[in-house]
ROVO-711846 format. One record per residue (C-alpha): residue number from 0; residue in three letters; x, y, z. Coordinates in steps of 0.5 Angstrom, whole numbers, m for minus. Layout:
BEGIN
+-----+------+-------+-------+-------+
!  nr ! rest !     X !     Y !     Z !
+-----+------+-------+-------+-------+
! NUM !  ALA !     X !     Y !     Z !
...
+-----+------+-------+-------+-------+
***
This chain:
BEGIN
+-----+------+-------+-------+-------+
!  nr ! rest !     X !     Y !     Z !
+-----+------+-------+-------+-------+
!   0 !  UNK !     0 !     0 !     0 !
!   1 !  UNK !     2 !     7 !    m2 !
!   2 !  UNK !     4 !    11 !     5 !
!   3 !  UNK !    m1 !    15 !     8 !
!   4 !  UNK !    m5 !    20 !     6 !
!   5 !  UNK !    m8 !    24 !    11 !
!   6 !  UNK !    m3 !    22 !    17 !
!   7 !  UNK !    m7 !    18 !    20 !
!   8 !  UNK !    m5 !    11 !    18 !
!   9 !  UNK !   m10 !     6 !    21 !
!  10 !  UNK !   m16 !    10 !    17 !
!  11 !  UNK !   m13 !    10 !    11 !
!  12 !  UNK !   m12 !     3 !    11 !
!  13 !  UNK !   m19 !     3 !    13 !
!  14 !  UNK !   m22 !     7 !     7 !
!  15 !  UNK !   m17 !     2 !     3 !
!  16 !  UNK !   m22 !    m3 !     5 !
!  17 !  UNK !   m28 !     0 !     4 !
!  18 !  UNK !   m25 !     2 !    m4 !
!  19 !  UNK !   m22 !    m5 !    m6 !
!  20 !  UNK !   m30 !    m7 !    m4 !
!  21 !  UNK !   m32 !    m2 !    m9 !
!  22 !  UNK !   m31 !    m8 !   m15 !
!  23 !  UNK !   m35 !   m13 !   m11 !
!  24 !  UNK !   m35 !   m18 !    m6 !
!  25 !  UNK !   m28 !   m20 !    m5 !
!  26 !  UNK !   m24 !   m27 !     0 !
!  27 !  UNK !   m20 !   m24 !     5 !
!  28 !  UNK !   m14 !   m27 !     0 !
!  29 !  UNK !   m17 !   m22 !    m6 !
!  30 !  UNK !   m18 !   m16 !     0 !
!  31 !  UNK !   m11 !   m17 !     1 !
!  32 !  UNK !    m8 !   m17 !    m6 !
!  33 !  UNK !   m13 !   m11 !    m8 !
!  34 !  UNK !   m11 !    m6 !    m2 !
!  35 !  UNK !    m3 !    m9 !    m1 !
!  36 !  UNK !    m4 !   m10 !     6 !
!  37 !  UNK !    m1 !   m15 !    10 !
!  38 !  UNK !    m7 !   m21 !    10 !
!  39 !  UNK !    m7 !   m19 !    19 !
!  40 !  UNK !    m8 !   m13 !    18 !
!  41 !  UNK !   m13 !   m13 !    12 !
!  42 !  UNK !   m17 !   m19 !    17 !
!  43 !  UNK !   m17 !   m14 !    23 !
!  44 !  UNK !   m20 !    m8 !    19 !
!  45 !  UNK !   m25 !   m12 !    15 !
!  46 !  UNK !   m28 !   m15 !    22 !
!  47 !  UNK !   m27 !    m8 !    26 !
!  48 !  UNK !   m31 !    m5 !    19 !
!  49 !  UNK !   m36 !   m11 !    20 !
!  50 !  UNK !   m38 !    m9 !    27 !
!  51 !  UNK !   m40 !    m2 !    25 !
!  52 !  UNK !   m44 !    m5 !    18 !
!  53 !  UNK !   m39 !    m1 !    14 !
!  54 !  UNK !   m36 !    m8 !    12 !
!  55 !  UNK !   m42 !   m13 !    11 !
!  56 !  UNK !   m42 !   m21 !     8 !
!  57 !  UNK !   m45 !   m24 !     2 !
!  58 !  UNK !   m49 !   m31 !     2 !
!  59 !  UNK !   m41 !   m35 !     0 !
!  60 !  UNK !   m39 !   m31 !     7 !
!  61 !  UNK !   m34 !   m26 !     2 !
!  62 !  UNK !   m33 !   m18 !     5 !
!  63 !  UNK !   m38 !   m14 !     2 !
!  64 !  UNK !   m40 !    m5 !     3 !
!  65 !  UNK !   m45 !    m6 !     9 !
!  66 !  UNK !   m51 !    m3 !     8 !
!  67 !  UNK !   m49 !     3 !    14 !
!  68 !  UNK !   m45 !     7 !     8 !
!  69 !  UNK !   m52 !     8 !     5 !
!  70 !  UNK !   m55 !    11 !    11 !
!  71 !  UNK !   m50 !    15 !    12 !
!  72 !  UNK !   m49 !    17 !     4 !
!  73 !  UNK !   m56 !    19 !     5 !
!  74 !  UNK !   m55 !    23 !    11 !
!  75 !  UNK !   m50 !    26 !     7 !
!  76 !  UNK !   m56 !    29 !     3 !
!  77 !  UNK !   m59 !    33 !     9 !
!  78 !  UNK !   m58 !    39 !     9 !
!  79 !  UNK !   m57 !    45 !     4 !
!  80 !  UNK !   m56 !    40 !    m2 !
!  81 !  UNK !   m62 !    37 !     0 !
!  82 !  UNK !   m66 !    43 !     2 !
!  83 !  UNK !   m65 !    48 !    m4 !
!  84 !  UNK !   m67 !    42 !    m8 !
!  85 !  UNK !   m73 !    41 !    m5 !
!  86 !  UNK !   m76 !    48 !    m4 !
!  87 !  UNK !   m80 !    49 !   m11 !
!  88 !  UNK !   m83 !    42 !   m10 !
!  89 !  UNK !   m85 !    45 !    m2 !
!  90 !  UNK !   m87 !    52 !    m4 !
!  91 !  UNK !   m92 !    49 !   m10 !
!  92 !  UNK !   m95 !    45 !    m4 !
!  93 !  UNK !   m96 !    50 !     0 !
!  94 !  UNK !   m99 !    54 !    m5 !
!  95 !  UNK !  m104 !    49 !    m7 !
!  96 !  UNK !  m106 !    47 !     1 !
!  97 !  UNK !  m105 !    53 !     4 !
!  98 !  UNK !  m102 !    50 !    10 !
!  99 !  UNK !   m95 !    49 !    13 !
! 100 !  UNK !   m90 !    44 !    10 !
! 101 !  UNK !   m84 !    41 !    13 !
! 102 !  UNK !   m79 !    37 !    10 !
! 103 !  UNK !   m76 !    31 !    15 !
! 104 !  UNK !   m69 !    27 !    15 !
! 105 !  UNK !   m68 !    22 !    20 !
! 106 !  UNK !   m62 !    23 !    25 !
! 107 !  UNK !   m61 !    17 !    29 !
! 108 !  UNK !   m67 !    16 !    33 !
! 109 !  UNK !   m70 !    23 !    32 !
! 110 !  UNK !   m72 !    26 !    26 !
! 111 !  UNK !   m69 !    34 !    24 !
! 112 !  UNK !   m73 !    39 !    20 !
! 113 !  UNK !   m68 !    42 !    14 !
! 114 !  UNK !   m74 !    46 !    10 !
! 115 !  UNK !   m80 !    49 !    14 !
! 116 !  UNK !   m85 !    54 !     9 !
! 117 !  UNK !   m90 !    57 !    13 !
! 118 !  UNK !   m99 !    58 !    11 !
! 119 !  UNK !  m101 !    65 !    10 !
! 120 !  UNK !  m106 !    64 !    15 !
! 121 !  UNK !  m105 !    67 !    22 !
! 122 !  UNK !  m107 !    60 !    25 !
! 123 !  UNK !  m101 !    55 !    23 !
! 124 !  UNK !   m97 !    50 !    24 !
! 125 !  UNK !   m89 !    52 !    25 !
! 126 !  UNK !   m83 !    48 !    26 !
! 127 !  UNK !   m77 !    52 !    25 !
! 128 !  UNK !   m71 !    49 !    21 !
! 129 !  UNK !   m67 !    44 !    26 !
! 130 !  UNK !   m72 !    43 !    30 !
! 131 !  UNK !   m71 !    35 !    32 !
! 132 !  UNK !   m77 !    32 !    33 !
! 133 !  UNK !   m79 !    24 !    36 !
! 134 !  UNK !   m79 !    20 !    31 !
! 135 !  UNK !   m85 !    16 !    33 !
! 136 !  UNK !   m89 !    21 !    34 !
! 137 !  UNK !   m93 !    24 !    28 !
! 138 !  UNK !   m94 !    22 !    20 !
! 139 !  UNK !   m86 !    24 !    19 !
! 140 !  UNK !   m84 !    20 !    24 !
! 141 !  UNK !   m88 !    13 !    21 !
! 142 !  UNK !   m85 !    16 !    13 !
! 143 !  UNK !   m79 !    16 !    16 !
! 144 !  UNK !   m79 !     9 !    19 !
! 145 !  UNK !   m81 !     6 !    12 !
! 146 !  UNK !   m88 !     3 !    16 !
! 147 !  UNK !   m90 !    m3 !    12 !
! 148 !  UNK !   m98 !     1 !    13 !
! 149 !  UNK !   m94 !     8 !    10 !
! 150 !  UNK !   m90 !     4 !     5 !
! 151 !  UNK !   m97 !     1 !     2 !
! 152 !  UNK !  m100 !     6 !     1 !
! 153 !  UNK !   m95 !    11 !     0 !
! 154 !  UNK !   m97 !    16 !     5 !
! 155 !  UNK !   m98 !    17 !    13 !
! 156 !  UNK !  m103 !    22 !    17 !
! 157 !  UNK !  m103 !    23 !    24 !
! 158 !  UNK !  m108 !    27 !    27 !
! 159 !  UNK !  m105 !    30 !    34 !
! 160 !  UNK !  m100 !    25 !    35 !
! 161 !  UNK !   m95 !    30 !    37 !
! 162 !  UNK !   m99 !    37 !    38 !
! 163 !  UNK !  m106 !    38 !    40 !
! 164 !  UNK !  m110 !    40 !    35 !
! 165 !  UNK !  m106 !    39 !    29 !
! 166 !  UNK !  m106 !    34 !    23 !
! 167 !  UNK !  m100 !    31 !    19 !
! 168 !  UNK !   m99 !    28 !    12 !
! 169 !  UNK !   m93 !    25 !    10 !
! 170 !  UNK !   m90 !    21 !     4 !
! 171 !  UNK !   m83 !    20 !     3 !
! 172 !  UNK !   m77 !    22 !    m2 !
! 173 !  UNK !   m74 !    15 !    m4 !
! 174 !  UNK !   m67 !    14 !    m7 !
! 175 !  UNK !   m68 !    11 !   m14 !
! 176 !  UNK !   m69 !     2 !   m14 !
! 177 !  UNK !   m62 !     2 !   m15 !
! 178 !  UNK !   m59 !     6 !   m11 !
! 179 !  UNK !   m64 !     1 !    m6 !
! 180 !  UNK !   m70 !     5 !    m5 !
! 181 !  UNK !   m69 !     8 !     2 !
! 182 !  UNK !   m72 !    14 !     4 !
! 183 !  UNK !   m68 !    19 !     5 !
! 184 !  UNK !   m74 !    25 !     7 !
! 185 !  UNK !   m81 !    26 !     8 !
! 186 !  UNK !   m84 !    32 !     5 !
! 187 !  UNK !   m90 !    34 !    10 !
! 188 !  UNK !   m96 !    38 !    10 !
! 189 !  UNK !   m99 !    40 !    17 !
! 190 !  UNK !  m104 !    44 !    20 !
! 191 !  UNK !  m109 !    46 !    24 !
! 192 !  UNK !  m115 !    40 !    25 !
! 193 !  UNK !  m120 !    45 !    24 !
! 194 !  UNK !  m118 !    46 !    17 !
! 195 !  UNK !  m114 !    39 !    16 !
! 196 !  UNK !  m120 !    36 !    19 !
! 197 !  UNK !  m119 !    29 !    22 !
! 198 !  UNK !  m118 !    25 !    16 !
! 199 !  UNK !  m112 !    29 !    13 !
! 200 !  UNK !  m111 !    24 !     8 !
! 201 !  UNK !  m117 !    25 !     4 !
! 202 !  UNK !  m116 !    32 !     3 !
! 203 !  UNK !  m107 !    32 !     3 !
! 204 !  UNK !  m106 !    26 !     1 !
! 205 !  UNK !  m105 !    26 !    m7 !
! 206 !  UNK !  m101 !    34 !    m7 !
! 207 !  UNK !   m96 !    31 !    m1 !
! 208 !  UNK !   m94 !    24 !    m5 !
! 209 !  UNK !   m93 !    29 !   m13 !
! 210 !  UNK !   m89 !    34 !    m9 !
! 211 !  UNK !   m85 !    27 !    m7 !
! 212 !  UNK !   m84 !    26 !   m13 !
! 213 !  UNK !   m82 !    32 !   m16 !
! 214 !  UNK !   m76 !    33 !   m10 !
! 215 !  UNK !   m74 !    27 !   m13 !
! 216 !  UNK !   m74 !    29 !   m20 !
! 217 !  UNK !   m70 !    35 !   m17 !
! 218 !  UNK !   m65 !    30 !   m14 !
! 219 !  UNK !   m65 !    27 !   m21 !
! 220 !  UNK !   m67 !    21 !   m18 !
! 221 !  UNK !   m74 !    21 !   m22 !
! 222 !  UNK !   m76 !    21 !   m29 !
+-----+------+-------+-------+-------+
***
């Protein structure tokens, strides 16, 4: 192996790993020859990188990319990137509904507001922009979870789960199939159950689920 890049050897042994991985599933004699590493030295790192789901296994016991790099590639999403390609999709629904509208990424156990427009009504929902919610609480938290009810259907609603008096529907934002089909956000639409009423779905359903798609068309995600 080339010496270190970043000075920090045992990292860069370990990113070696995870680049040789990237042309398949590999024995621990192929991870050798592929990263020049010692054959010890290549064992102790794919097992330690195992135990963070960075390393995973195939069916023949070979060294594979583990699933985590995924969830942590999509959480590299969340943020500016994210929301600036989100806005015209979430300004569109809040135009149509006329209520407010968030946009939910997941941070471990929790779920963090990265793009929030506010209804032109006095009355209205308002969750500011990094604002961490309970994930299992609300029609976001249920998108993000991937529940096989939301995945059915498409969408989740909640009516005064997290806050009295308020109604919510959610539909994901998906990564392409190829890409394994994650849901990388939730698009919402939330608002007073006066105007929401208590069947949230009914009214919303159909306008939050098209500006899912249209946030993944943004991302070029979607044709």
């Amino acid at each position: 192996m080339e010496r270190s890049v970043s000075g920090v050897g045992v990292l860069d042994k370990a990113v070696a790993i995870l680049a040789a991985l990237e042309a398949g599933p590999a024995t621990l004699g192929e991870l050798v020859a592929r990263t020049a590493l010692s054959r010890a030295t290549a064992h102790r790192l794919a097992a330690a990188l195992e135990r963070h789901a960075l390393v995973g296994r195939d069916g023949g016991g070979r060294f594979v990319l583990g699933g985590r790099l995924a969830d942590l590639g999509a959480a590299a999403m969340v943020g500016p990137s994210l929301a600036a390609a989100a806005r015209a999709a979430l300004e569109w629904l809040r135009d149509r509904t006329g209520e407010s509208v968030q946009l939910y990424a997941s941070r471990g156990d929790e779920r963090v507001c990265v793009l929030s427009l506010e209804s032109p009504h006095s009355l209205r929902t308002i969750v500011p922009v990094g604002a961490v919610l309970p994930m299992d609480r609300g029609s976001a938290g249920r998108v993000l979870r991937d529940e096989p009810e939301a995945r059915r259907r498409g969408w989740a609603e909640s009516v005064e789960e997290r806050e009295r008096g308020v109604a919510s529907v959610s539909a994901p934002v998906r990564s392409p199939a190829s890409q394994g089909g994650r849901v990388v956000a939730s698009v919402s639409v939330s608002g007073p159950v006066e105007r929401t009423t208590r069947s949230p779905g009914r009214r919303y359903a159909r306008h939050v689920v098209d500006a899912a798609r249209r946030v993944e068309r943004a991302l070029g995600w979607a044709g």
